[in-house]
C-alpha positions in Angstrom: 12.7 23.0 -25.2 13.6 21.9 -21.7 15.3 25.3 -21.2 12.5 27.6 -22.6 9.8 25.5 -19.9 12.7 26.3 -17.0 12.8 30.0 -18.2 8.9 30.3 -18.5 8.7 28.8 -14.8 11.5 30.4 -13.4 9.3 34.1 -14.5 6.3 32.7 -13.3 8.3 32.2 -9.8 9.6 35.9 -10.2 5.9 36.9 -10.5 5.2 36.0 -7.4 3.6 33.2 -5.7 -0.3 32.7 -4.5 -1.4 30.9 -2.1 -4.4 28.5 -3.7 -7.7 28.4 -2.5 -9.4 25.6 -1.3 -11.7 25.7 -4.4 -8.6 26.5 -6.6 -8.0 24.4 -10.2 -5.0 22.5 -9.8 -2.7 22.9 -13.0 -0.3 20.5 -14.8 1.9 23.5 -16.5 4.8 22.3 -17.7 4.5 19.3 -15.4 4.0 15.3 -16.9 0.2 14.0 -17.2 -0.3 13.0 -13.6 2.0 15.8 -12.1 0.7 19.0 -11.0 2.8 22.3 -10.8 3.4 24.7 -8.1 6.3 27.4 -7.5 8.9 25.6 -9.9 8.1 22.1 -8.5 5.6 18.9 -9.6 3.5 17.3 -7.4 2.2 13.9 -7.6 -0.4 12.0 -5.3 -0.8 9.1 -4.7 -3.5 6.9 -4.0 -1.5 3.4 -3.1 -1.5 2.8 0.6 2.2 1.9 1.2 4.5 2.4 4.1 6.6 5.2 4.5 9.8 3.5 2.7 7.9 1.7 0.0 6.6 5.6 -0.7 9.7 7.1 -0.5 11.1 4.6 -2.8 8.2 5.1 -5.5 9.1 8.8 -5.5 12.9 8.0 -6.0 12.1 5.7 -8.8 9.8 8.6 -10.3 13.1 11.1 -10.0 11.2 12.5 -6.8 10.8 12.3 -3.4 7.9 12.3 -0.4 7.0 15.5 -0.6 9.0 18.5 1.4 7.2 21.6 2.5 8.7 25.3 3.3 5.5 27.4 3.4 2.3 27.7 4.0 1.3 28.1 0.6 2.7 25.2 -0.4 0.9 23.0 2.5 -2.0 24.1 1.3 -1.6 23.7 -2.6 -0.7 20.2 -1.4 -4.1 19.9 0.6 -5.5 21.0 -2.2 -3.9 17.9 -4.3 -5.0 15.6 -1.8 -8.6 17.1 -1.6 -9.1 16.7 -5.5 -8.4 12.8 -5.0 -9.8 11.9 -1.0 -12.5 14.3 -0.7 -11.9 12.5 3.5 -8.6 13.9 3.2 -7.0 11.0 5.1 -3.5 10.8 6.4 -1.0 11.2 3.4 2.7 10.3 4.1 5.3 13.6 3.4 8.9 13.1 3.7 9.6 14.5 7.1 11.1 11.8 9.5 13.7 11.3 12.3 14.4 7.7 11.3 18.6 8.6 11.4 18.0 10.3 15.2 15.3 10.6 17.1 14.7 14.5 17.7 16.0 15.5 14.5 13.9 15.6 11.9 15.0 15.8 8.1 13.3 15.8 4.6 13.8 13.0 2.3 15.4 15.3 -0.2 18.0 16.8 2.1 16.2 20.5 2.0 15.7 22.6 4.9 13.7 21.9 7.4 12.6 25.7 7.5 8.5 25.4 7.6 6.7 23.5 10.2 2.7 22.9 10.8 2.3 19.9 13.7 -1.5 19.8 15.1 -1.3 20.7 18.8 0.9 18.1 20.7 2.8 16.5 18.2 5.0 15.2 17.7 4.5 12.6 20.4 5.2 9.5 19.1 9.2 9.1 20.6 11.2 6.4 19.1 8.2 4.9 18.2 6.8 7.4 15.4 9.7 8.8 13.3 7.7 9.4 10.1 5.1 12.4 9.1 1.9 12.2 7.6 -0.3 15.6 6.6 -3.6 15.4 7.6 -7.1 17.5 7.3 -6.9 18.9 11.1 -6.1 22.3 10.1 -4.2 20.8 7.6 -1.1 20.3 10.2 1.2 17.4 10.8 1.3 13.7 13.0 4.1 11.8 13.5 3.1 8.4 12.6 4.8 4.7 12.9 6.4 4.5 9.6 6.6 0.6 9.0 2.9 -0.1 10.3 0.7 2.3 9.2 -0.4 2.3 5.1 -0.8 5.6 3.7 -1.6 7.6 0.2 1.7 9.9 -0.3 2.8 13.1 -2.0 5.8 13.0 -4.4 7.7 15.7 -5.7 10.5 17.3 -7.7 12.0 20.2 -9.0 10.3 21.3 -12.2 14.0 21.9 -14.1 15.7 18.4 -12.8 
């Protein structure tokens, strides 16, 4: 059964990607209750203000992680997500940081850093701010102090894991 739902995604990938709307249904597909599906991954939010690491950490123990983005289509299904649960759409952790080296940053589940969408100035927090939180300004990026500020979060995971 697992197999077919990989197949049917992996043709609905094929198909070609949309970019969703602002006023676009979010789907669950072949994702669990709670998960919502786009381009061969599921998406979870999460309304729990927690610190960056105590996020991270509830993805991992989901089979997840803070939520990576490589398109603009995908930062705006995910602002979509977070718009169906905070209508303010406040800060909501992702899983960029440059905890390991300040400069560098790195997603939580070791993908490519190949898509990026800071607001105007950022990031500016230094040694200081080494996590990333997605926000409504445009929707672009901050870079955030990750062990004092308590945000929502994004998990995800591949849809075939």
């Amino acid at each position: 059964m697992l197999v077919f739902l990989c197949v049917v995604s992996l043709l609905r990938l094929a198909s070609g990607a949309t970019v969703p709307d602002q006023e676009e249904e979010l789907f669950q597909n072949s994702c669990l209750m709670g998960w919502y599906d786009f381009n061969g991954r599921c998406y979870k939010y999460v309304a729990s203000p927690v610190v960056w690491a105590n996020a991270e950490s509830y993805c991992v123990s989901e089979g997840a992680n803070l939520a990576s983005v490589h398109s603009e289509s995908e930062q705006m299904f995910i602002s979509t997500l977070i718009k169906s649960f905070d209508p303010a759409e406040r800060p909501t952790w992702i899983g960029l940081s440059d905890v390991h080296m300040e400069g560098r940053w790195m997603w939580s589940d070791g993908s490519e850093v190949d898509f990026a969408k800071w607001y105007e100035a950022q990031p500016n927090g230094g040694v200081t701010e080494n996590c990333v939180t997605t926000h409504f300004s445009g929707p672009k990026w901050f870079d955030r102090a990750c062990n004092s500020n308590l945000y929502s979060f994004v998990c995800a995971k591949r849809l075939c894991k």
